[in-house]
C-alpha beads as a LAMMPS data file, in Angstrom:
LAMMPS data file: protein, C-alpha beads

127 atoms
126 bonds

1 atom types
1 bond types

-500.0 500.0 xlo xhi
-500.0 500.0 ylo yhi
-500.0 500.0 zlo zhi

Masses

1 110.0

Atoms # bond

1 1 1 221.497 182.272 -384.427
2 1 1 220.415 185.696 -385.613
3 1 1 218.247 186.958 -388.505
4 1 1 221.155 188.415 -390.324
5 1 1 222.883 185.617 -389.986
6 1 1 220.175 183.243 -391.327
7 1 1 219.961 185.502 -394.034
8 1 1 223.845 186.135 -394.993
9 1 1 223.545 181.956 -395.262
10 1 1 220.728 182.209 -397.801
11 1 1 222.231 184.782 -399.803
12 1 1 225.397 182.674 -399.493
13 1 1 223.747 179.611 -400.571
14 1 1 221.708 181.130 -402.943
15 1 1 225.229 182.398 -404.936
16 1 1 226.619 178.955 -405.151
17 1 1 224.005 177.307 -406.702
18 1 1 223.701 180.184 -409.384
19 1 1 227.165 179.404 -410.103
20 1 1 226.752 175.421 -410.522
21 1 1 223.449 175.862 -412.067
22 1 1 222.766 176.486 -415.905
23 1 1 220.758 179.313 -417.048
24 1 1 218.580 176.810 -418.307
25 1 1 217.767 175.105 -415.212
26 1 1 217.547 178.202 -413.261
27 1 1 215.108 179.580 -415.531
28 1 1 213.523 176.320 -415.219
29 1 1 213.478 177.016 -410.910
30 1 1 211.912 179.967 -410.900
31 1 1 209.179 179.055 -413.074
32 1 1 208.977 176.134 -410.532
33 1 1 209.173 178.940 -408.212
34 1 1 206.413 180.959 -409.322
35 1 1 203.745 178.280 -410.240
36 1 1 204.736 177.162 -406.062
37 1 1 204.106 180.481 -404.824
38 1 1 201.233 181.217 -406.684
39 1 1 199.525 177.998 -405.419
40 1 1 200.371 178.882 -401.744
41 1 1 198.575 182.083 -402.526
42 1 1 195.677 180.473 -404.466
43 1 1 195.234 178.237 -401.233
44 1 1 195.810 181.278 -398.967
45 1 1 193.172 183.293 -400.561
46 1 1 190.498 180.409 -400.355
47 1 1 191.498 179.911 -396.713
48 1 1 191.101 183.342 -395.924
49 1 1 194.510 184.109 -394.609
50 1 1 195.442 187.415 -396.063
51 1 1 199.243 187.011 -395.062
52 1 1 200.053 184.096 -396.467
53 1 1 198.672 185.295 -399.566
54 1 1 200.224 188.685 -400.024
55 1 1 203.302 187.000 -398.893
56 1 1 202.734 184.424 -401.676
57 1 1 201.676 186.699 -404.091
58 1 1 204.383 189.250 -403.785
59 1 1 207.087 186.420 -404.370
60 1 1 205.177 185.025 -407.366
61 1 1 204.931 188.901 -408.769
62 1 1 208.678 189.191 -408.023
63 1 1 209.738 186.478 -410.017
64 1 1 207.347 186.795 -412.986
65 1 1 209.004 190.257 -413.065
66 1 1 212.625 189.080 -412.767
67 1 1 211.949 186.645 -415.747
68 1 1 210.718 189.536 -417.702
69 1 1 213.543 191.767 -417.163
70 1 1 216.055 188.815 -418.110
71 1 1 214.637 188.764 -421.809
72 1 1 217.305 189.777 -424.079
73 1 1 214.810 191.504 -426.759
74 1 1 217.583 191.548 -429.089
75 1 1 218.459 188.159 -429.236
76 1 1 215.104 186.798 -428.749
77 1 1 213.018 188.728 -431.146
78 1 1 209.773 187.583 -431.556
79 1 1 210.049 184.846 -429.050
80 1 1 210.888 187.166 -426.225
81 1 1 208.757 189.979 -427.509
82 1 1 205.513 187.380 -427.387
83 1 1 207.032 186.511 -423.764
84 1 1 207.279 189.868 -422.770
85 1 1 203.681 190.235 -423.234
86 1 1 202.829 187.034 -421.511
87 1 1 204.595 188.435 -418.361
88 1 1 202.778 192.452 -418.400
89 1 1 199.631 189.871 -418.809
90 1 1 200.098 188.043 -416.201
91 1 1 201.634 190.439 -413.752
92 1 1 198.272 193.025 -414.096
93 1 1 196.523 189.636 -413.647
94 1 1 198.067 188.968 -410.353
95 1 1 197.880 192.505 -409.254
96 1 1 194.577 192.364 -409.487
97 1 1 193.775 189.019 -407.993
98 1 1 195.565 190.327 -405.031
99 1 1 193.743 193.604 -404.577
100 1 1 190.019 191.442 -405.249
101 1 1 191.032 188.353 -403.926
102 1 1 190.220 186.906 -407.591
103 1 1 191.241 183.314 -407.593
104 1 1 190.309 182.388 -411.266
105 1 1 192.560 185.369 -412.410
106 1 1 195.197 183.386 -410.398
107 1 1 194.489 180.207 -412.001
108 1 1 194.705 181.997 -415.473
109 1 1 197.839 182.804 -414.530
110 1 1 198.678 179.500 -413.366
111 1 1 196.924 178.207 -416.676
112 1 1 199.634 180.297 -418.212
113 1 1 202.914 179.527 -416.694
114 1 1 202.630 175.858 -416.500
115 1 1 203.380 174.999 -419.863
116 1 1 206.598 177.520 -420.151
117 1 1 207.897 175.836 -417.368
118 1 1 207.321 171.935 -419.135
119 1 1 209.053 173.198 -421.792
120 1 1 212.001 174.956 -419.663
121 1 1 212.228 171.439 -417.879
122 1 1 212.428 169.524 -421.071
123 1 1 215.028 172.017 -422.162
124 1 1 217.193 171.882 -419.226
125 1 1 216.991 168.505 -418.862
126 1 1 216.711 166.400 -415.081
127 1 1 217.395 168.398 -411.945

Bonds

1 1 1 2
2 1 2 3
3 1 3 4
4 1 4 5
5 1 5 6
6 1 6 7
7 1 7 8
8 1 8 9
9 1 9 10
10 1 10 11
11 1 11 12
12 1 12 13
13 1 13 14
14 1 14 15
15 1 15 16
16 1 16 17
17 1 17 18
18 1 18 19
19 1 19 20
20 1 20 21
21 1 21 22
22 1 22 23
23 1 23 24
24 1 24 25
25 1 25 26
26 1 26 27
27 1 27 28
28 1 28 29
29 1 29 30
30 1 30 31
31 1 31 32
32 1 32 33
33 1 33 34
34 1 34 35
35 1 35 36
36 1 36 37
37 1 37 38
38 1 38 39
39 1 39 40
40 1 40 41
41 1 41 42
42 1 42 43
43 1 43 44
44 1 44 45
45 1 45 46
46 1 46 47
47 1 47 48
48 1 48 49
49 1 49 50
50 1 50 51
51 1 51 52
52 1 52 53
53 1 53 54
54 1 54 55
55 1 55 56
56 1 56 57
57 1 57 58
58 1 58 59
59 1 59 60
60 1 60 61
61 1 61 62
62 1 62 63
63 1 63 64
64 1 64 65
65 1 65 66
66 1 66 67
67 1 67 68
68 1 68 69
69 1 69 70
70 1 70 71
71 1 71 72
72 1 72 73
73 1 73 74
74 1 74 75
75 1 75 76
76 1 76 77
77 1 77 78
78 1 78 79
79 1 79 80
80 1 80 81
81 1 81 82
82 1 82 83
83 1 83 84
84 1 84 85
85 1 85 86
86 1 86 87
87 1 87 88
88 1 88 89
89 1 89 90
90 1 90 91
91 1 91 92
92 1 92 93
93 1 93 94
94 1 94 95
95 1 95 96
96 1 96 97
97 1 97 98
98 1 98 99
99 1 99 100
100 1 100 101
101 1 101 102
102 1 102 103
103 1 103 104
104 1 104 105
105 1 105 106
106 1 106 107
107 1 107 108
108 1 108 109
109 1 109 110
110 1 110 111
111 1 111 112
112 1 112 113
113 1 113 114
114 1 114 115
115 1 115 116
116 1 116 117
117 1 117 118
118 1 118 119
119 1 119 120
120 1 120 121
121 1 121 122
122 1 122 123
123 1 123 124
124 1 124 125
125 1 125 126
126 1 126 127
């Protein structure tokens, strides 16, 4: 089987379970998402294997940012104006934890996250 076709599957995959997923649970994944990433990069970096950690750490990055750019600022007001500035936090945090290999500033970041997504899980109730 080729790449492309491994990766048309994904993509295919990937758009079903968007549809038969709520936004609430999906939210919920890729906070899962990001706190899972961010460990495989936290255990990268103390390993000493620089792949696996910008690998890591650029998935992590990419889904902090597509949470942020989901916030409806008009709707959310306050809520997603204080999460908005959780996310620019946390994404300079990450950026430079990958340029200095700076694991506490990943665990911040982890430190962070963790309790969004608890509250995202109790919201959107059992997988």
């Amino acid at each position: 089987m080729s790449y492309a076709a491994v990766r048309q599957y994904e993509s295919a995959s990937s758009s079903v379970l968007v549809d038969e997923v709520s936004p609430q649970r999906l939210t919920g994944m890729l906070y899962d998402g990001a706190l899972t990433r961010l460990a495989t990069a936290r255990g990268a970096m103390a390993r000493g294997e620089t792949t696996a950690k910008l690998r890591a750490m650029a998935r992590a990055i990419a889904i902090i940012e597509h949470l942020r750019a989901c916030l409806d600022q008009q709707a959310g007001g306050s809520i997603a104006r204080n999460l908005d500035a959780l996310y620019d936090y946390s994404l300079r945090r990450l950026v430079h934890a990958n340029a200095t290999n700076d694991a506490p500033a990943v665990d911040e970041v982890l430190d962070l996250l963790r309790p969004l997504a608890e509250a995202w899980d109790t919201i959107s109730g059992p997988a």
